[in-house]
Every structure is written in C-alpha cells, then in structure tokens.
N, C-alpha and C positions, 0 to 999 in steps of 0.2 A: 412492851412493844418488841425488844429485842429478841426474849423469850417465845411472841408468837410466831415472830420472823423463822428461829430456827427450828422450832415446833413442825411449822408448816413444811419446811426444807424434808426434814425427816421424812412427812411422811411423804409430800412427791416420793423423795428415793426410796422409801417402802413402797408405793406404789408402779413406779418404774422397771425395780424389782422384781415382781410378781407379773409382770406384762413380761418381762424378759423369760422370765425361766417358766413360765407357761410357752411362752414362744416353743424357745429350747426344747420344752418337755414334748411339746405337740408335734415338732418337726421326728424327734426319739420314736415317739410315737406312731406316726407313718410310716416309719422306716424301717419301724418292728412289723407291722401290721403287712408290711409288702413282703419279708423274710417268711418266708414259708418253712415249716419245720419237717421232716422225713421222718413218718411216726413210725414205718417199721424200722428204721434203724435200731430201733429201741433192745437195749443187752448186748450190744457189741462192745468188748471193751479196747480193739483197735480198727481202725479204720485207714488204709492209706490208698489214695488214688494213684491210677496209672495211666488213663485216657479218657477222651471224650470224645466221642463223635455221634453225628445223626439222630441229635437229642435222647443218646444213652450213656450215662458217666458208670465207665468199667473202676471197678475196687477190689481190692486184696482186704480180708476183713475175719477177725476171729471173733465167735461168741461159740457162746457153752463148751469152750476151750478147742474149738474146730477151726482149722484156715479154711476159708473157701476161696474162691474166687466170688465176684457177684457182679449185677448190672442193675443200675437202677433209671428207670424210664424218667426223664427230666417233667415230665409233664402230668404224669399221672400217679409218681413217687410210687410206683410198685415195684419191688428189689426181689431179684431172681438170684438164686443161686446158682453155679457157672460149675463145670469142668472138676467135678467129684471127686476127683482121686488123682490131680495136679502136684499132690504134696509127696507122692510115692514117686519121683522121678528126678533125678538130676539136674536137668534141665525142662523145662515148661514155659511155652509161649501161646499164650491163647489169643484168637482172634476172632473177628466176625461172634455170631451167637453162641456156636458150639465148637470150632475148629479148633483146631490145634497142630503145634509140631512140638515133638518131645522126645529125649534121649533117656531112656533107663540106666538104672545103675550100673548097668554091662555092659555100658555104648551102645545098644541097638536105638537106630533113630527110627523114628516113626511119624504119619501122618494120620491126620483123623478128620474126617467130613463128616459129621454128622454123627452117626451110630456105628460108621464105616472105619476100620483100621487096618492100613496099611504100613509095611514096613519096607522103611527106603533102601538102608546101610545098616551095618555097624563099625565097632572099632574106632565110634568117636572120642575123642579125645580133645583134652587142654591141658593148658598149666593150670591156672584156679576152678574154671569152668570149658566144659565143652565146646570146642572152637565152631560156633553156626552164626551165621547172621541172615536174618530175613529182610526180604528184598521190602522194600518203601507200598508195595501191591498186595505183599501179604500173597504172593504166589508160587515165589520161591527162593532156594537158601542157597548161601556160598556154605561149606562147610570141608573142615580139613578128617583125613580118614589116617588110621595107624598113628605110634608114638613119635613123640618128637624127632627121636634122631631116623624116624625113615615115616614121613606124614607125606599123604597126595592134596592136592585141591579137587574139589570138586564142585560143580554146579547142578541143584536138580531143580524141574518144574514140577510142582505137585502132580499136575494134571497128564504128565507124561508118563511113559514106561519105565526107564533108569536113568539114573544121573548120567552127567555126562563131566567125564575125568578131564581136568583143564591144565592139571600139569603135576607131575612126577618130580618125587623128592624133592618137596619145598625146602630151605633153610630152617636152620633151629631159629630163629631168629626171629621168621617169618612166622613160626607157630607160638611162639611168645610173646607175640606182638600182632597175633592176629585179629584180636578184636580192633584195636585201631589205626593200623596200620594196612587191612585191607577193608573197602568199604564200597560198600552200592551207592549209585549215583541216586537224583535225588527222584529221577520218572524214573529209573529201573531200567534205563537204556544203556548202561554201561556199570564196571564195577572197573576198581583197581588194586590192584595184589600187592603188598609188601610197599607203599608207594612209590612202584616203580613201572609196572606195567597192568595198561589199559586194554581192558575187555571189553568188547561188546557182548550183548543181552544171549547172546548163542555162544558167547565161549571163545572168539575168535579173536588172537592179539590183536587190536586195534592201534598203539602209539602205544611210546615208553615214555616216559618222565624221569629224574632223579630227584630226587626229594626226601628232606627231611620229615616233614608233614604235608598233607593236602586235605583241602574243601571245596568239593563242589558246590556250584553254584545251583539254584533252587530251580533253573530251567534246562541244567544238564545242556548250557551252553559252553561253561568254562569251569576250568580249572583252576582254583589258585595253590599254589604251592611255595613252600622256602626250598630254594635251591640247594642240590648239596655240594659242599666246599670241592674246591680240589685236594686242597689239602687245609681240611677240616679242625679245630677244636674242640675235642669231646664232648661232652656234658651227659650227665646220668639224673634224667628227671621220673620219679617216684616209679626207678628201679629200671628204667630201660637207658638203655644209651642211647644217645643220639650224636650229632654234632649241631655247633651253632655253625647256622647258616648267616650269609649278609644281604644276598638279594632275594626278596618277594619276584616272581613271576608270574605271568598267568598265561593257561594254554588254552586256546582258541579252540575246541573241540573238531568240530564242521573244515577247518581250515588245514588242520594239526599244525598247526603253526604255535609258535611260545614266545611273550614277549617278555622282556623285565618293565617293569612299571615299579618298582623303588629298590632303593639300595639303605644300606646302615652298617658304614665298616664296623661299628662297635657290635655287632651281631644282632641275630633275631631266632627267637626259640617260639615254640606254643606252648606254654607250661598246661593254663586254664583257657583254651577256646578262644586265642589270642586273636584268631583269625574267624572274620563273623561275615555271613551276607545280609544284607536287606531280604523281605520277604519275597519282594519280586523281582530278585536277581541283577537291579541296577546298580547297587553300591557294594563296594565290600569295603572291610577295616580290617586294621592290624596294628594290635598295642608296641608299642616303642617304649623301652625302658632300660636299662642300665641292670645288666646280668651278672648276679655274684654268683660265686661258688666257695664251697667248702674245700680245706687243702684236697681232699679228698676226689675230688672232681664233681660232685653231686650239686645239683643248682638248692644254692639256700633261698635264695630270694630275687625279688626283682623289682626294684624302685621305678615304677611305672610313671612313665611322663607324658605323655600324648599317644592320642590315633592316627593313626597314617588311614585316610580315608581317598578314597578312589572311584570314578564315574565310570562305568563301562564306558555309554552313550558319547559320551568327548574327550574319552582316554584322560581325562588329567586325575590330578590328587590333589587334598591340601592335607596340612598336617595341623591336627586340632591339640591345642593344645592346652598343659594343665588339666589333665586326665591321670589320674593319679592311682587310681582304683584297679582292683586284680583282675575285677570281672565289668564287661560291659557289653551290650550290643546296640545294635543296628535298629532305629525306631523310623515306621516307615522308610525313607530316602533322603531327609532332610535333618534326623534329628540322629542323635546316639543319645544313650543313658549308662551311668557307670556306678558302682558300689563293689563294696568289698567285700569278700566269702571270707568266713572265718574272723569276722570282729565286727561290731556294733560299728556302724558307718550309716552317712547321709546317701540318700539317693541323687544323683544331681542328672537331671535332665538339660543336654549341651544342643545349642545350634551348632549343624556343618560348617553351613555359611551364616555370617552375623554373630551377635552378643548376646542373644538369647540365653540365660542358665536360670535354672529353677531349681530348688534344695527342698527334699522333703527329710525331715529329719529324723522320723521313727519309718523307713521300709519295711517292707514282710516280703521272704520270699515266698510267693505264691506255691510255686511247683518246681519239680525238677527239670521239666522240660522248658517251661514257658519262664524260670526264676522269678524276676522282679516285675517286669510287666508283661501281662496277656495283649498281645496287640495283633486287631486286622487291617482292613488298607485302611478306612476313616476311622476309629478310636482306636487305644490302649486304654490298658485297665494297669492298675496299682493300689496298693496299702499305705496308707501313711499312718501308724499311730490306730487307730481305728477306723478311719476314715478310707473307704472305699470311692475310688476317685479317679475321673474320664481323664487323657489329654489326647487330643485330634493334632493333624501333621501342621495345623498353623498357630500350635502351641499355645492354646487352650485351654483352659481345664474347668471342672466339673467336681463337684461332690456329690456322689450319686446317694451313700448312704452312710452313716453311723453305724459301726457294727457293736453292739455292745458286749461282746467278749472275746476273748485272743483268738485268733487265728492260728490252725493249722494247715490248711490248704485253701486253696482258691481258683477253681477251672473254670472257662466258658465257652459253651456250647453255640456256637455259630447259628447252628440249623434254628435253632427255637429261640436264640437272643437272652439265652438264661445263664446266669452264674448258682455254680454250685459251691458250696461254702461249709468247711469243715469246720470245728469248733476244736481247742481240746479235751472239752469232754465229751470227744468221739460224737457229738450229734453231726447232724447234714441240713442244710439249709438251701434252697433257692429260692433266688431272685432274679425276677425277670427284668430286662434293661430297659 
C-alpha cells in the first residue's frame, strides 16, 4: 500500500513536470517565433549601432573586411549601404540618408547633400580629434579654426553662404576641452562656449554663466550648472582640470536670472553624467558623494551616497538616498535607476517619492546612449539576465520576452514600436512591442 502511495506520488510529479516545462517550452517558443531574424545581415563579422529613428536603425558594420556605414529599414529588413568612402576622413558624421559633414586629413571641412560637395573651412583642428560639434537639427556646427595656441570659434549653417566667426583667440583651455565644455542647447536655440558664455542660435552673446560644468535642460528652458568657487579646490578629472564646486545653480533662460537650488560644503564635481534631466524637462538630479583624490590632485574615486533631486514646477528638492552607484538617471519624473559602469552590479529601480525599490540582478547595458534603460513617456525597456522587460511611471513591470542568447545591443524605434536587437554573434533581431 505504501509502495503504491509513493508510486503514485512520483508519477503526479512526473506528470506536473512535463505540464511545467512544456509551459516553459511553449511560452520560449512564442517568443522565438515573435524574434524576427535580419537575413541579410548574414557575413558581417562586426556590427555596432549608433542610432535609430523613423523606423531606420543606422550601423557601422564590417564584412569582406570593408567598414561601411549602413541603414537597415525596421520593417522590411532591407540593409543599404551608407556613405562609401567615410573611412578616408578624419572626421565623419553622417546624417539623414546620404548627408554628411566631414573634415579630411588636412582640416579641410566639408558638407555634402546628396551627390553635392561643398567645402565650408579648413585648418580644423583638435587635441585627439577635430574640434566640430553638430547642432541637435543636424543643420549646423560650432567648430574651432587654426592651432591651439591661436584657434577662432566659429558658427556655420549648412544652408548659408560662410560661417559666421563668433570669436577670436579662444583659450588653450577652451580648445582642449572643447568637446565638453562647449555644447548646443537641446532645440538648437542656444549654445555655450567654454561653460561660460551664452549664445543664441545667430552667434549673439546672449548671458554669461561661471561654471564648472553645465546641462541643459531638454526644453532649452534652463540651465543647470556647478558654480565656480571663488576660490576654488582643484581637481584633475581624466586629465582636465577643474575645480570642486559646492553650489548646484540653475539659470532661468527667458528671465536670465540664476537661482541656487542646493548647496554641499563637502563639494560637487561631474565625474560620469552626475547631472541628469527627465525627458521632459521637469526634474533634474545630481549624485552626492564623498570625493577622494590622489596626493597628486587627480579624483581617484567617489563613494556615492544619494541624489539630490529637484522639481522645476514647485522649486523644492528632496535628497534620495542610499544611491550608491556611479551611474544613474532620471526614469520618467517619478522614478530614477542607478548601477554601476565598470563592475558587475544590480540594477535598482528607486521611487522620488515613497519606498518603492526593485533589484534586477543581471543588467545589460543596452546602448551607449540610451545605457541601462530605453525609456518613453508611458514605458522603459531593460535587460535582466535574458529577460527583456517593461516598467511604466506607476512602477510596474512586464516580461515582454526571453531572449535566448547574450546580448550585444538593444535599440527601439518609436515610430514603428519595434526593438532591434544585436546578438554576439553579430546577427539582428526585431521585435515588435
């Protein structure tokens, strides 16, 4: 009798079993079957993405040992090859279908519409790379002319006749620190030099600022900034100098007014993106942590302790804390997410306001731009582990799919509601949401 008792046992849970991982198997199964595979990828042996928009994901991609550029249409997996001879040039930025601007080996800078080539300048220069940044429109560029100890600024619009010169003998300073230290606002309606002086979109000093760093806000409403000292504390972070600042500020554009909105006698530096906005310009952050140096003066590290987070709409802050991670940002208006670059670390998704925290234990950074999660105004997208997975701004979440093998990138395309998905052995995948 006892015998048939545990007979019987067995096979329930052999049968339970088999109901189970058929489950399993069959959900694996949909989830393959939704993964769409990109057959002309086929003999590429690198692939890395660099944008996505208007259901076209743009890649840098080598096969039969050639770089191209390429574009592959999200919807109908047909992959073009882009901008021929990208790789003969210095500098190369390609936009739109066939456009471009690009600086030759001899600094001659150049623009290109189509089959049309135009030549703007020469005598660009950098310290590692050519000092150009293009505007947020993709219609035109800040860029410095001559060598470092005698460089101009200039401004050009594609579509015009010549640049238009915005100011005579920059600092050495300024041209070794001009990729981030001067920057286009985020609609193209302003730019600021060296972070210290504000342009508008025609070149015209608009307000000054002092500042150690700055980030505009996403509506090229405001400004936020770390003040610089009066009399300042060094710090030389990976090779520039700066000073540690104590008060965060923010300048009011429309008003030119500048208010401080937090302090930290112990300092505040932006090593990694310390300073973050929301997507739609209502919140901003700034990590608080405890800043060592080397005798040397060089920042070794930074024991990160909370966000200092902040409302435009009712001026206040709270300071979120037990945020410990190097890197984080801003999810919708309500939530932040934090992890660590450069070591195996959890993902933790933090409420502003409330107790809200979620821990996902294996992340993936997605992309360079987008890192750990792809987020619009009602979802964000993330990796955990294999599991590709929703959370919405009332902290929610979703397991949209199983991916069954590692992950190399992860983009999504708005327009068509499609993610595109790298593998590492170089294949391409989408899937539609």
């Amino acid at each position: 009798m006892v015998k048939n008792i545990y007979f019987s046992i067995i096979i329930l849970l052999l049968v339970i079993g088999i109901i189970v991982g058929c489950t399993i198997n069959k959900e694996g199964q949909e989830n393959n079957q939704n993964l769409l595979r990109v057959e002309e990828i086929e003999g590429f042996s690198t692939v890395n993405g660099y944008k996505v928009e208007d259901g076209k994901f743009y890649f840098t991609g080598i096969k039969d040992r050639d770089w191209y550029f390429y574009s592959l249409d999200v919807t109908t997996h047909e992959i073009t090859r882009k901008h021929h001879d990208a790789a003969n040039y210095d500098l190369y930025i390609p936009f739109d279908e066939g456009n471009a601007v690009y600086i030759d080996l001899e600094g001659q800078l150049f623009y290109r519409i189509g089959n049309e080539e135009k030549k703007i300048d020469e005598g660009i220069r950098g310290t590692h790379r050519p000092n150009l940044l293009i505007s947020p429109q993709q219609n035109a560029i800040l860029y410095t002319k001559g060598p470092e100890e005698d460089a101009d600024l200039y401004l050009y619009y594609f579509q015009e006749a010549k640049p238009i010169l915005i100011k005579e003998g920059i600092s050495k300073e300024a041209f070794r620190t001009f990729s981030f230290t001067t920057q286009w606002s985020r609609k193209e309606n302003y730019f600021i030099y060296h972070n210290q002086e504000i342009y508008d979109n025609r070149g015209r000093l608009y307000s000054t600022v002092d500042a150690t760093i700055t980030k505009w806000s996403p509506d090229d409403k405001y400004l936020v900034f770390i003040k610089m000292p009066d009399k300042g504390e060094k710090i030389v972070i990976g090779g520039w100098e700066t000073y540690i600042g104590k008060e965060l500020l923010l300048f009011i554009v429309e008003e030119k007014k500048t208010k401080k909105i937090y302090e930290n006698p112990k300092g505040l530096i932006d090593p990694i993106d310390s300073i973050q906005w929301s997507k739609d310009g209502s919140t901003l952050g700034m990590s608080i942590g405890e800043i060592i140096k080397f005798t040397y003066g060089e920042l070794e590290k930074m024991n990160y302790e909370k966000v200092f987070v902040y409302d435009i709409h009712s001026g206040e802050g709270v300071e979120v804390e037990e945020v410990f991670y190097n890197y984080y940002e801003i999810l919708f208006d309500n939530y932040l997410y934090g992890s660590s670059l450069g070591k195996r670390d959890v993902l933790e998704l933090i409420a502003v306001y409330g107790e809200d925290r979620k821990k996902y234990e294996n992340p993936v950074i997605l992309n360079s731009q987008d890192m750990f999660v792809i987020s619009h105004a009602t979802e964000g997208y993330l990796v955990d582990g294999g599991n590709l997975m929703m959370v919405n701004p009332e902290g929610n979440e979703e397991k949209i799919a199983t991916l069954p093998w590692k992950i190399k990138e992860v983009y999504f395309d708005i327009t068509t509601m499609t993610f595109i998905i790298i593998n590492n052995e170089m294949e391409i995948y989408t899937l539609k949401r």
